[in-house]
N, C-alpha and C positions, 0 to 999 in steps of 0.2 A: 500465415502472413497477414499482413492488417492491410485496411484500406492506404491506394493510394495517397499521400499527401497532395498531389497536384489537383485531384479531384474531391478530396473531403478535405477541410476546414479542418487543422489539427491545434488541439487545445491545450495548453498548462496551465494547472491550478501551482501556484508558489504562493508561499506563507509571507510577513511580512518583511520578513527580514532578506528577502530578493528583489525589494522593492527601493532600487536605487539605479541611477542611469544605464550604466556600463550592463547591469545583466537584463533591462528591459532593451537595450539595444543588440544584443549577443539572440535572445529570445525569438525577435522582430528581423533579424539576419537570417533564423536557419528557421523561419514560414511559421513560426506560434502562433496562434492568440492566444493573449498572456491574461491570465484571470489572478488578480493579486485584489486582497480586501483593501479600500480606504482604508487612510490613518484613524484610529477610533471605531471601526467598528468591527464586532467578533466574525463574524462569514464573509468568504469570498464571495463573490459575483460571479453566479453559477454560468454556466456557456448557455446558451441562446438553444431550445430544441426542444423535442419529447423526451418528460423527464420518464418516462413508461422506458424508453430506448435506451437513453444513456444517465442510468443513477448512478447515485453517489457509491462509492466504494474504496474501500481500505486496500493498501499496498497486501497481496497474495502472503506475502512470508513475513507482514507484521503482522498479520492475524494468524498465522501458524505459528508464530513464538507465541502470540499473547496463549493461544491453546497449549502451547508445551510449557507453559513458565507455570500452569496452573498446579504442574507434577513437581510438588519439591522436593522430589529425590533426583531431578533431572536440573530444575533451575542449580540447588546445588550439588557440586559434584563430590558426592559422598562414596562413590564405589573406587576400592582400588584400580581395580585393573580396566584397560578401555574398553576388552569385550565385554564386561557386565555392563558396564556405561552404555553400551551400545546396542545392547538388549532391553535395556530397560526404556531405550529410548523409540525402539523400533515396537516394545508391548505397546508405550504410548501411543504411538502414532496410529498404531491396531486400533487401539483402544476407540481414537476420536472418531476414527474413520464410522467404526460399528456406532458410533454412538449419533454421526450426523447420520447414518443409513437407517436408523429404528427410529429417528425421532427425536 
């Protein structure tokens, strides 16, 4: 379970294209602070803290597709049947597992 919202300051990074009244006002309704980049420039405006505590990081299951998309016998699906699909997909997942655990 995560920290209370009442007592820790909860934060959204949105991209630019959330940066119009109706969703900074939907944001600021349900206790944000909303971190959206000015027009013109490439990076958000990180939240205010130790960046040691709270770094930057990728959504959990886009960075496990970006690692399964690299097996392209898995991005495409070349196996008849869905248990071989699904073996091949579980070696995968074996696979990366061993490969963050050695290094």
């Amino acid at each position: 379970m995560g920290p209370d919202p009442a007592l820790v300051p909860q934060h959204l990074c949105q991209d630019k294209g959330y940066d119009y009244q109706a969703s900074r006002q939907e944001v600021y309704e349900r206790g944000y602070q909303l971190h959206i980049p000015a027009k013109g420039l490439d990076t958000a405006v990180p939240p205010q803290g130790d960046p040691a505590r709270h770094p930057a990081r990728r959504w959990v299951v886009e960075r496990a597709h970006g690692w399964l998309h690299k097996f392209r016998k898995i991005l495409v699906r070349y196996e008849r049947y869905a248990c071989n699909y699904l073996g091949l997909l579980q070696f995968a997942c074996a696979l990366i597992v061993a490969r963050k655990l050695l290094g």
